[in-house]
N, C-alpha and C positions, 0 to 999 in steps of 0.2 A: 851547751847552755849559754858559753861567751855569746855566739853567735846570734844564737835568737836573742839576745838581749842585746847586742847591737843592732840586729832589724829593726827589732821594735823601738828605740832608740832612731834611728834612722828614718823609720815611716811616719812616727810621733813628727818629730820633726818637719820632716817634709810634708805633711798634713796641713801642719799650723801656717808655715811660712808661706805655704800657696794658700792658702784658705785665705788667709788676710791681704796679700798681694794680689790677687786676686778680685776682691774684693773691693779694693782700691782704685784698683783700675777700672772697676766694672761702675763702681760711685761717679769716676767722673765723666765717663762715659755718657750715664746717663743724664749727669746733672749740663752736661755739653749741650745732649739731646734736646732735655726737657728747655734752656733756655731757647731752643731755636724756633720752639712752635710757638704758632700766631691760632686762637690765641691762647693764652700760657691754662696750661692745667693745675689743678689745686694738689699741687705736690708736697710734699715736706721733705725735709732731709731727711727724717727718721722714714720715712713710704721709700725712697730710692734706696737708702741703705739697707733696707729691708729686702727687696728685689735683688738688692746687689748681691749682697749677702746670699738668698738662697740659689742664684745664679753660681756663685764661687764655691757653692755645698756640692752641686750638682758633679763640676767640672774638677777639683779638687777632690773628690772620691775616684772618678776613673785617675787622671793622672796621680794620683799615691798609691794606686795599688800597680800600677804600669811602672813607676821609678821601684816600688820597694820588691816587685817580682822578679823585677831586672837585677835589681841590688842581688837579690838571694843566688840565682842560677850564675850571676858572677862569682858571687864568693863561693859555690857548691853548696848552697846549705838549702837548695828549693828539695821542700822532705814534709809530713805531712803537718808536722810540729811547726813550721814555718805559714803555712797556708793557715792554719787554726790560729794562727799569731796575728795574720795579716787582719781576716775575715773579723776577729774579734775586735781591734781597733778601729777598724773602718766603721763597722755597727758605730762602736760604742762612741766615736766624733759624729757620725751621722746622726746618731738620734741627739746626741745633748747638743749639737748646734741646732736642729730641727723643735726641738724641746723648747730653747731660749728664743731659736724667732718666734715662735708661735705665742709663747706670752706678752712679745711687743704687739701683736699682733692688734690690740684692740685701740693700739693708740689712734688716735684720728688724722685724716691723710689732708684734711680743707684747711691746714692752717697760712697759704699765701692766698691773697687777693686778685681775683679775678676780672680781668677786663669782658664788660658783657658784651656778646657779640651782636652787631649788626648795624653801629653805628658809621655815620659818614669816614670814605677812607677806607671801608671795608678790605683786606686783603684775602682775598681768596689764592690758597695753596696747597700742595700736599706736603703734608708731616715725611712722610716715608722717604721723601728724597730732596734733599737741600740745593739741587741745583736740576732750576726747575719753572715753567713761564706759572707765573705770577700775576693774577690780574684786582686789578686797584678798582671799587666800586665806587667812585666819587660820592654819592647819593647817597650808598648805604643798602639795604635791604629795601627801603622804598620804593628803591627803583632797582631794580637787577637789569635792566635791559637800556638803562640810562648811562649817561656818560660813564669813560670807565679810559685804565692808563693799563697796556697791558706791558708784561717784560718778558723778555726773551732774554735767556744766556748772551752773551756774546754779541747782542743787534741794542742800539737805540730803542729806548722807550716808545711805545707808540699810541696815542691819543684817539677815539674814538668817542664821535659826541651820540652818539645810538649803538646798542648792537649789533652786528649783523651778520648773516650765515656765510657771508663771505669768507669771514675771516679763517684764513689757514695758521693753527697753530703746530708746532711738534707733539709728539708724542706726549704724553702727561702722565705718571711722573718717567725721567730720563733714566735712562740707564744708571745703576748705581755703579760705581768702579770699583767694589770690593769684588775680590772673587769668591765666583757664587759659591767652592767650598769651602770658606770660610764661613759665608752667613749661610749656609748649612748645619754646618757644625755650632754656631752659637744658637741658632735656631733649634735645633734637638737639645741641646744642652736646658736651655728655657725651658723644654717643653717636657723635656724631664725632670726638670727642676718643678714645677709647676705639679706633676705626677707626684713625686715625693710629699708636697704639701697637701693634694687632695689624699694619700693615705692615710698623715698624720690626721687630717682633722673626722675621717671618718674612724679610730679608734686604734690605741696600741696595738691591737691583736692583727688589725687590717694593715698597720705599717712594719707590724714585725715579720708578718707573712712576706711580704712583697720586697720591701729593701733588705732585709735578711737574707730572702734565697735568688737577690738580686745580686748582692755581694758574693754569694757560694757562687755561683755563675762566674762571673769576672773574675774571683779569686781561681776557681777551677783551670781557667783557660792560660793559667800562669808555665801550665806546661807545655801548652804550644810554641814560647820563646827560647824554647832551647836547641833550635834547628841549625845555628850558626855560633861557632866559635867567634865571631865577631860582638861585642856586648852592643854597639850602636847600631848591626842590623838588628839585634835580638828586640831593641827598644821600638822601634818603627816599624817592626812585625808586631809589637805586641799592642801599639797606636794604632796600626789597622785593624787589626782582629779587633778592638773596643769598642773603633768609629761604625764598625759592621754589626755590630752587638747592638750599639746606640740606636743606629738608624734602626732597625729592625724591631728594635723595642717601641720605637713611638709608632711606625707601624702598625706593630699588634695593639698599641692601646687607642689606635683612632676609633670615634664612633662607629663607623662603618663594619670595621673588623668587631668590637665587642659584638656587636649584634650578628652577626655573621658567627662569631664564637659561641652568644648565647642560644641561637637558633639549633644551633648544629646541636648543643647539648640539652636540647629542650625546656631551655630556663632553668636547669637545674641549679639549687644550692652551690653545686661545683663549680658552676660556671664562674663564680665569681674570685675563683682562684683557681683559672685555666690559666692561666699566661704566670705566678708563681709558679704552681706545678710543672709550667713546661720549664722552668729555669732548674727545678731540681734536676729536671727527667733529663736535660742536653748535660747540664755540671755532674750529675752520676755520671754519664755516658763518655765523658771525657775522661775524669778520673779513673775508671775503670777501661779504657783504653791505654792512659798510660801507665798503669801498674802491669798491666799485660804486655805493655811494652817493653819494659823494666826489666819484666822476670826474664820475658824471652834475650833480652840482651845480657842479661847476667848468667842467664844458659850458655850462650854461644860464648859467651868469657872462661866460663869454667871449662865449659868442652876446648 
């Protein structure tokens, strides 16, 4: 009983402090972002911290159940009173922070002023990549094909009084220098994030289904970290197995694949809780793998 009341203790914790650190980072992030576009979007701080926020819900549920699985199978206490410990906190921060964004939710996002587009000086660029050729419409939109100041990275500005199809630019936009699995991973984390808010707003029942036996899933797989007496490999097997879960989840929920899900099951009522369902059907499946494991090895102990 000590012990689960220090997981729980533990994962409380380690919830909250990533949830808002997180969160922080992910604020300024984007308030970095949002200054850098031309031109500026009708943003507020309460619209970014809202984004950030369900960005940090998203990513702050896997890693607390990944520190507090790993906490458990260190101290010996991974048992099923442990996992029902886990599984229940994790809900129970996921819905009341999900609960609390969603009643900000109606504030209004048009409270900075807006430069209108298309006057003299025009800058044409792409948002997605900050270092990137940039071309200056002197004119404006009255004229697109009229003088114009283009920029290149790295090269002198260069002035042209017309258009012309001559002109050879680089590529548009540049290669970004993060690695790509990193804006992978923040990329499903959004888009899981993003999944979580369309459950909540179509009804409790639809988000208790889905993040409910999304949590039994990931909670489940807390038994695959016990393959090495090492606790820092146990942690980074058990970051893989998540990031493979993750991806795969936004997988199944692309357009493509629902329809491809719904066809297969003839539009049935079920369909729309084919992909919960498969999260029971793999998290039994696991479970019940490692209690079988379990018995057989406490056989071969006793013999």
């Amino acid at each position: 009983m000590r012990n689960l009341a220090k997981l729980a203790l533990f994962f409380c914790s380690t919830f909250i402090i990533t949830f808002l650190a997180v969160t922080a980072i992910r604020f300024l992030s984007l308030r970095v972002e949002w200054a850098k576009i031309l031109p500026a979007r009708p943003e507020t701080t309460m619209t970014m911290m809202l984004a950030a926020a369900h960005w940090a819900l998203s990513l702050s549920l896997l890693s607390s159940i990944i520190i507090a699985v790993n906490y458990a199978v260190r101290r010996s206490c991974l048992a099923l009173s442990t996992i029902l410990c886990v599984m229940t906190l994790s809900f129970f921060f996921c819905f009341g922070i999900s609960f609390a964004l969603h009643q900000w939710k109606p504030i209004p996002s048009a409270g900075s002023p807006v430069t209108q587009l298309g006057g003299r000086g025009l800058i044409l660029t792409n948002e997605l990549s900050k270092n990137e050729t940039a071309v200056v419409l002197l004119r404006g939109t009255a004229e697109p094909l009229g003088p114009r100041v283009i920029a290149i990275p790295d090269q002198p500005l260069v002035y042209h009084p017309i258009a012309s199809s001559s002109i050879t630019l680089p590529p548009v936009p540049f290669a970004d220098d993060t690695p790509w699995f990193l804006r992978s991973i923040s990329m499903d984390i959004r888009l899981n994030a993003e999944i979580f808010q369309q459950k909540f707003a179509e009804g409790f029942f639809s988000y208790f289904i889905y993040v409910g036996l999304f949590i039994f899933l990931l909670c489940s797989l807390g038994y695959v970290v016990k393959f090495s007496v090492w606790p820092l490999a146990n942690l980074f097997l058990a970051a893989l197995v998540f990031r493979g879960v993750l991806a795969l989840i936004i997988f199944l929920n692309t357009p493509e694949m629902q329809d491809i899900i719904g066809s297969f099951l003839n539009n049935m009522a079920l369909a729309a809780f084919a992909l919960p369902l498969l999260f029971a059907g793999f998290g039994l499946l696991v479970n019940l793998y490692s209690l079988l494991a379990f018995a057989a090895k406490r056989r071969d102990d006793d013999d």
